[in-house]
C-alpha positions in Angstrom: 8.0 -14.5 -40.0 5.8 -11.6 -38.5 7.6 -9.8 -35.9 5.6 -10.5 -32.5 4.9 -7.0 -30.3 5.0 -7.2 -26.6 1.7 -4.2 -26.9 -0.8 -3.0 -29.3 -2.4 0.2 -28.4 -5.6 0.4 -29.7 -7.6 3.8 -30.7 -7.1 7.2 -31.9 -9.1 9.1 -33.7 -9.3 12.3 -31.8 -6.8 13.8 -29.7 -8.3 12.9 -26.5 -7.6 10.0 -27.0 -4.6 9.6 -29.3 -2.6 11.8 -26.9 -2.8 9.3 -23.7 -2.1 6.6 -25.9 1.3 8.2 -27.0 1.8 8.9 -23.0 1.7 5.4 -22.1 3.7 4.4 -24.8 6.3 6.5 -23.9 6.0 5.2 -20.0 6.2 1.5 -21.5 9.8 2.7 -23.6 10.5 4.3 -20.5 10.1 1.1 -18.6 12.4 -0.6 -21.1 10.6 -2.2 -23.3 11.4 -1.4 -27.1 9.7 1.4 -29.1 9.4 -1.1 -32.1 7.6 -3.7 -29.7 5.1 -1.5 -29.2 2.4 -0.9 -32.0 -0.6 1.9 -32.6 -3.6 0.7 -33.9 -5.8 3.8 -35.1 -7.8 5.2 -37.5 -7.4 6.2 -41.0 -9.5 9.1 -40.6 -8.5 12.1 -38.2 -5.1 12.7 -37.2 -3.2 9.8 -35.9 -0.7 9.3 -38.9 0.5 13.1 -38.5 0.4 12.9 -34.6 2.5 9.2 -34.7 5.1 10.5 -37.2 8.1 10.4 -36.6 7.6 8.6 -32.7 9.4 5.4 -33.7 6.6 3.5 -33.2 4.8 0.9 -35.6 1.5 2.3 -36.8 -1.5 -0.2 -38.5 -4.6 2.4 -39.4 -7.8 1.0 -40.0 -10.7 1.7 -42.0 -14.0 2.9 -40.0 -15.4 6.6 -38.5 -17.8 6.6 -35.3 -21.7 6.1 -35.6 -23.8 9.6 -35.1 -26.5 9.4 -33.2 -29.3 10.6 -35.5 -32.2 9.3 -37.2 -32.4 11.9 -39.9 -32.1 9.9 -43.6 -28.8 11.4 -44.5 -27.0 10.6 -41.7 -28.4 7.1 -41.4 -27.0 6.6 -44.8 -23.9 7.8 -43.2 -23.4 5.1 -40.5 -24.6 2.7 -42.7 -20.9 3.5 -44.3 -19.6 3.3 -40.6 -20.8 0.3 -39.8 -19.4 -1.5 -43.3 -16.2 -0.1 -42.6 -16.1 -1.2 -38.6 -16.9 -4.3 -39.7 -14.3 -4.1 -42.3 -12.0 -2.9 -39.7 -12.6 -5.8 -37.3 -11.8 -8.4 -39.8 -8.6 -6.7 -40.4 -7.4 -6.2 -36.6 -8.1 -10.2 -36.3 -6.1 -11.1 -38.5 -3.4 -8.3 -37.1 -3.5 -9.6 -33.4 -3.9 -13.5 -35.0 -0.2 -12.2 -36.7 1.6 -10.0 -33.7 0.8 -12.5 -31.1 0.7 -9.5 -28.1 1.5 -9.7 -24.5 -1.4 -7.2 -24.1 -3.8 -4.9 -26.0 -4.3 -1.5 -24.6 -7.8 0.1 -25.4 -7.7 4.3 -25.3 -11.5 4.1 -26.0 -13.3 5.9 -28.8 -14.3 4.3 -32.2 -11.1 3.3 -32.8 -10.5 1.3 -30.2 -13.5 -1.2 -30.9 -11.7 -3.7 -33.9 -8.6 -4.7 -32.1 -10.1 -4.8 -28.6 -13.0 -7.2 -29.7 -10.1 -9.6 -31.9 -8.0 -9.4 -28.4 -10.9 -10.9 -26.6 -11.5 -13.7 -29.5 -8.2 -14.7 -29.5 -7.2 -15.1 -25.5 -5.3 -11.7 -25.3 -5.2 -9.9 -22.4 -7.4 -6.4 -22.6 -6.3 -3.2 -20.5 -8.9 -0.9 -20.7 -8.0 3.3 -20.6 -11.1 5.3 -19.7 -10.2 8.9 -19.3 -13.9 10.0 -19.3 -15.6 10.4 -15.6 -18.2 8.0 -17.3 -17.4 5.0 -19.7 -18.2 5.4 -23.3 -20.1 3.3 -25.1 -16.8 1.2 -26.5 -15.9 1.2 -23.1 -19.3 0.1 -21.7 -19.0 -3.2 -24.0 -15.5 -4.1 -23.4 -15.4 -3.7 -19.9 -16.7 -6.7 -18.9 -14.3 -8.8 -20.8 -10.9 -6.6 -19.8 -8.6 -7.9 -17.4 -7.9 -4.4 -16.2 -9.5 -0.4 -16.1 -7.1 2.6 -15.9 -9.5 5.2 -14.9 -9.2 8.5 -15.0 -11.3 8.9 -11.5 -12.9 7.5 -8.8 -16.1 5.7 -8.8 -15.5 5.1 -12.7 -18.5 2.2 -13.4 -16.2 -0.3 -14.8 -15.3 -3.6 -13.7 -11.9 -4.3 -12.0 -11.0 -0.4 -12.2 -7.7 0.7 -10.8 -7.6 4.6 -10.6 -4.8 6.0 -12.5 -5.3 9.5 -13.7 -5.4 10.8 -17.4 -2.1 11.1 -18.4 -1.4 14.7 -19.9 1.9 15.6 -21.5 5.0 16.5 -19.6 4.8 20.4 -20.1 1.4 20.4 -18.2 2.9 18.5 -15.3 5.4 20.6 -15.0 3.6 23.7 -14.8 4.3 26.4 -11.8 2.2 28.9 -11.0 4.0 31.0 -8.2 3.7 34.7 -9.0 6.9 35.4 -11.1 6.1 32.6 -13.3 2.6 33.8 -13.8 3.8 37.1 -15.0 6.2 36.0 -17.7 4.1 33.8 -18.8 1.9 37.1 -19.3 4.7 39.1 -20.7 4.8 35.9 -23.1 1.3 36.0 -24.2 1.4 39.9 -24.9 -0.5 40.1 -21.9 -0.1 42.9 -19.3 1.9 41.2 -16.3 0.7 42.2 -12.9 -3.4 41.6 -13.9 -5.2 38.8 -13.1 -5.9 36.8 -16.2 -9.2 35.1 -17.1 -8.3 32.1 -20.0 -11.4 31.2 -21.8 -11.2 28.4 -24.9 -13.7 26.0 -25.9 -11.8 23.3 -28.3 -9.9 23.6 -31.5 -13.0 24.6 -33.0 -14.7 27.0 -30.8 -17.6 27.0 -28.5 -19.8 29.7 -30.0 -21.9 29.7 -26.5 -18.7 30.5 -24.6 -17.4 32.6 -27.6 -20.8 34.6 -27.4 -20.6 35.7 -24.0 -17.1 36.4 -23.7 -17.9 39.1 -26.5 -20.3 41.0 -24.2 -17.5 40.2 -21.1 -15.0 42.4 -22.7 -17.4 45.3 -23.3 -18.6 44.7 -19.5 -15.1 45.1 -18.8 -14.1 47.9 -21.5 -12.0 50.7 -19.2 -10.8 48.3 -16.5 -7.7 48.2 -15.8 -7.5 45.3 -13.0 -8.9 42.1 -15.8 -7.1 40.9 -18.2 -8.5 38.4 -21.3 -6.9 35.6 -23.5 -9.4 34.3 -25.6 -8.6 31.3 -27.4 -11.8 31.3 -30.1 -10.7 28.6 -31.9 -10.3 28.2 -36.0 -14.4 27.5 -36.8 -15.2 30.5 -35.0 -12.3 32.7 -35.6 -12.5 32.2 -39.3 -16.7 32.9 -38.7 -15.7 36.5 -37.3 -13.2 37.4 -39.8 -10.5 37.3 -36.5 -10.5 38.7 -33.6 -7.5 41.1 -33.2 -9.0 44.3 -34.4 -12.2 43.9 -32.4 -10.4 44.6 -29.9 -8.0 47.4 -30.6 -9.3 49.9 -28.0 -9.4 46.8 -25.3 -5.8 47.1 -23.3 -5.3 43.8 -22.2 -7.1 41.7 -24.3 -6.2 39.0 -26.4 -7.7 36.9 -28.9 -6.1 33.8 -30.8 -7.6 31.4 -33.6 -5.1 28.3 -32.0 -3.1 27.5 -29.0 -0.4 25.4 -28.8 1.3 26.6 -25.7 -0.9 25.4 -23.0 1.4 25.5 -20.3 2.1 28.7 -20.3 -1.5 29.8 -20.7 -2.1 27.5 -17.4 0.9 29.6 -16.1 -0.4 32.7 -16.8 -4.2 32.2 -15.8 -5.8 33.0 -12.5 -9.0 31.4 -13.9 -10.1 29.3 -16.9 -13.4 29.0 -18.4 -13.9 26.1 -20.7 -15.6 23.0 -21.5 -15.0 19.5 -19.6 -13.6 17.3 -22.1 -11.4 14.3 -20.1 -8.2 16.2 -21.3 -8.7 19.8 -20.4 -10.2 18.5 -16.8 -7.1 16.3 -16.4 -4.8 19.2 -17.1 -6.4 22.0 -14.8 -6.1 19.5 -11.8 -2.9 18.6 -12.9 -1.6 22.2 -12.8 -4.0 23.2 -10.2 -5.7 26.1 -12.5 -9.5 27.1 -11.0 -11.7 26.7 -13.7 -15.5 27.8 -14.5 -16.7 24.8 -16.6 -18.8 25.2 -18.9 -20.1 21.2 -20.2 -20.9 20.5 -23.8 -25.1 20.1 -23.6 -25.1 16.5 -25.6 -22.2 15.1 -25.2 -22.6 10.9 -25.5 -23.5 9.8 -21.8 -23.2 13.3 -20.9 -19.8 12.5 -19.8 -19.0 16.4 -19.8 -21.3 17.3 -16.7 -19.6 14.2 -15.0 -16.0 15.4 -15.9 -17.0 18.8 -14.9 -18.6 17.6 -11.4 -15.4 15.8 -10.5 -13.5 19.4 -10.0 -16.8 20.7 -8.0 -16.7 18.1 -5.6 -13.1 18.3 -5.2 -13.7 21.9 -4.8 -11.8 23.6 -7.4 -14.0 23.8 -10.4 -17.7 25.9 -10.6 -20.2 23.9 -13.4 -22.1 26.5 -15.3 -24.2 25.2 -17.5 -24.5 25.7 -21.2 -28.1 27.6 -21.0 -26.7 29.8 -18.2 -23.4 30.7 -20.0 -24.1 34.4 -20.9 -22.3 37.3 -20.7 -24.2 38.4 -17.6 -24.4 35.2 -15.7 -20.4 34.9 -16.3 -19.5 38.1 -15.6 -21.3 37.9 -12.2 -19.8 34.7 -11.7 -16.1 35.7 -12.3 -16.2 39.4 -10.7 -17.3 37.3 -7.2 -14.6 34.6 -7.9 -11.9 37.5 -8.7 -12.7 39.6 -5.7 -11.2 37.0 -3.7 -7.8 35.7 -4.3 -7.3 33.8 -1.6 -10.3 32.0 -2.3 -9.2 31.4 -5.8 -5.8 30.0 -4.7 -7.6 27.3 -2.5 -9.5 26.5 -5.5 -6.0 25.8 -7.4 -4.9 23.9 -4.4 -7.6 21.5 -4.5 -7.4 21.0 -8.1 -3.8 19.7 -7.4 -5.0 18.1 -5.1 -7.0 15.2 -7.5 -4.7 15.2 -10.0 -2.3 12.3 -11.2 0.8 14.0 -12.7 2.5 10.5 -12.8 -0.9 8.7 -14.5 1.1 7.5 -17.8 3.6 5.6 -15.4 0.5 4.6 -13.4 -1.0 2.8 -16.5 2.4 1.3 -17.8 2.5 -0.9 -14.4 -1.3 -2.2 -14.7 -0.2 -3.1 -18.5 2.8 -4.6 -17.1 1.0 -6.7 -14.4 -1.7 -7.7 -16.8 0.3 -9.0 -19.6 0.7 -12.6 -20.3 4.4 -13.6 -19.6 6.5 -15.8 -21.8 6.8 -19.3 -21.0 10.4 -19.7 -20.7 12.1 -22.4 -22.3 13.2 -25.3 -20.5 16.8 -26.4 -21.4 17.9 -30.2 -20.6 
């Protein structure tokens, strides 16, 4: 007989949202309910199978890839192949949910997601939506209406029956402290010089070559100061474009360039001020360690879901939107000499970061999977 699972978690795909998935997971074990009672559903394509490895957790992948939105020939020929194999994929998570019989079905969001959430709400299951995004996505949009539950991200999330959660980010970010001696070993540990303020600028694991771009002309704006400090995390596209990054930047004390960054809590440690893009994760993570951040949204994005993640900081008052057309080396480096000149002003910024975010998110989510759950019927003995 099929071994019956108290949760499916559906979607995958990407990192944003693989990694809340995991954190809620964990949250659920935490809450004492059995790792192997608690399933992934992903994708075949990206990196769940690496990322769920080893967890202890039962993994189904299904076939599928997301729909681009293009009318170009080639790439309608392309979802054309996405749309056989989400179609392939939904007949498949059927007759998964048909066999696990789950309490619940969680829905991260993304392509991913789509297959077992739709068979959930065929078959009677109860649907917990997880929308990290300031703004639903278009998986999100559809189910919404049919999910007993929302875990948003934020407030004023346009989904029906939303309870605000946070984004869950992983333990190291929510334990990041930023008081001064821990800001300048985390420099130390970076190669950084310790007692400058830092400005942390990434855009992705690929890059952003419009933030790349005008970080280039920062650093000769800044060539012979000796109060700025740079860590430059290009990332591998853009990295591997420039043949590295290291020895442009010999005669630049205080400097540093990296293809990859793995260690983002000490970089949150170590930085006064970030400049990046406003993807869900990266905004959950500067308001849950209270970093001040330039943001710099992805022009396109679906929804453009990056200007709304980016305007939840502003309003809150720790974030400064600069849009994409703007981001320059001159229309940056006038925007971060102001923000430097005043630390005090900059701490506030941190402050109200904290402020908005939800360190305890993934435990936040468990309960509203918990409460929407069907129950057991338990058996009557005579």
């Amino acid at each position: 007989m099929t071994e019956r699972r108290y949760a499916l978690l559906a979607g995958g795909g990407t990192a944003g949202h693989l990694q809340p998935a995991i954190a809620v997971a964990e949250a659920l074990v935490d809450r004492g309910h059995p790792r192997g009672a608690i399933e992934f559903v992903g994708s075949r394509r990206g990196q769940d199978a690496v990322a769920l490895e080893g967890r202890g957790f039962p993994v189904t992948l299904l076939p599928g890839r997301g729909i681009t939105r293009s009318l170009r020939p080639a790439v309608l020929l392309q979802n054309l192949g996405a749309v056989a194999g989400l179609a392939a994929a939904a007949v498949l998570a059927v007759g998964l949910v048909w066999r696990r019989r789950p309490q619940v079905v969680v829905s991260v969001g993304g392509y991913a997601s789509l297959a077992a959430s739709s068979a959930a709400v065929l078959l009677g299951v109860p649907l917990v939506l997880v929308n990290v995004d300031a703004v639903p996505g278009a998986a999100n949009r559809l189910l919404g209406r049919f999910a007993r539950a929302c875990a948003a991200g934020w407030d004023d999330t346009p989904l029906p029956r939303a309870v605000v959660t946070g984004t869950p980010v992983r333990p190291a970010i929510a334990a990041v402290q930023r008081d001064q001696g821990a800001r300048q070993a985390a420099r130390r540990e970076l190669g950084l010089p310790a007692d400058r303020p830092t400005v942390v600028v990434f855009g992705g694991s690929l890059g952003a070559r419009r933030i790349n771009t005008a970080v280039d002309g920062l650093v000769e704006r800044w060539n012979g100061r000796d109060d700025r400090s740079i860590y430059h995390i290009v990332g591998r596209r853009d990295w591997e474009a420039n043949g590295g990054g290291a020895d442009r930047d010999a005669t630049h004390h205080g400097v540093v360039r990296v293809p990859f960054e793995d260690r983002m809590d000490t970089v949150y440690t170590a930085a006064d001020l970030v400049v990046c893009r406003a993807g869900a994760m990266t905004v959950a993570e500067l308001s849950v360690a209270g970093v001040p951040a330039v943001l710099v949204p992805l022009p396109g994005a679906p929804g453009d879901h990056q200007t709304a993640n980016a305007r939840v900081l502003e309003r809150a008052g720790g974030g400064v939107l600069l849009v994409d057309s703007a981001c320059d080396s001159d229309h940056l480096g006038d925007l971060l000499d102001a923000l430097l000149a005043d630390p005090a002003s900059l701490e506030a910024l941190g402050r109200a970061n904290r402020a908005v975010g939800h360190p305890d998110a993934a435990e936040a989510i468990a309960r509203v999977v918990e409460a929407t759950a069907h129950r057991p019927k338990a058996r009557v003995v005579s």
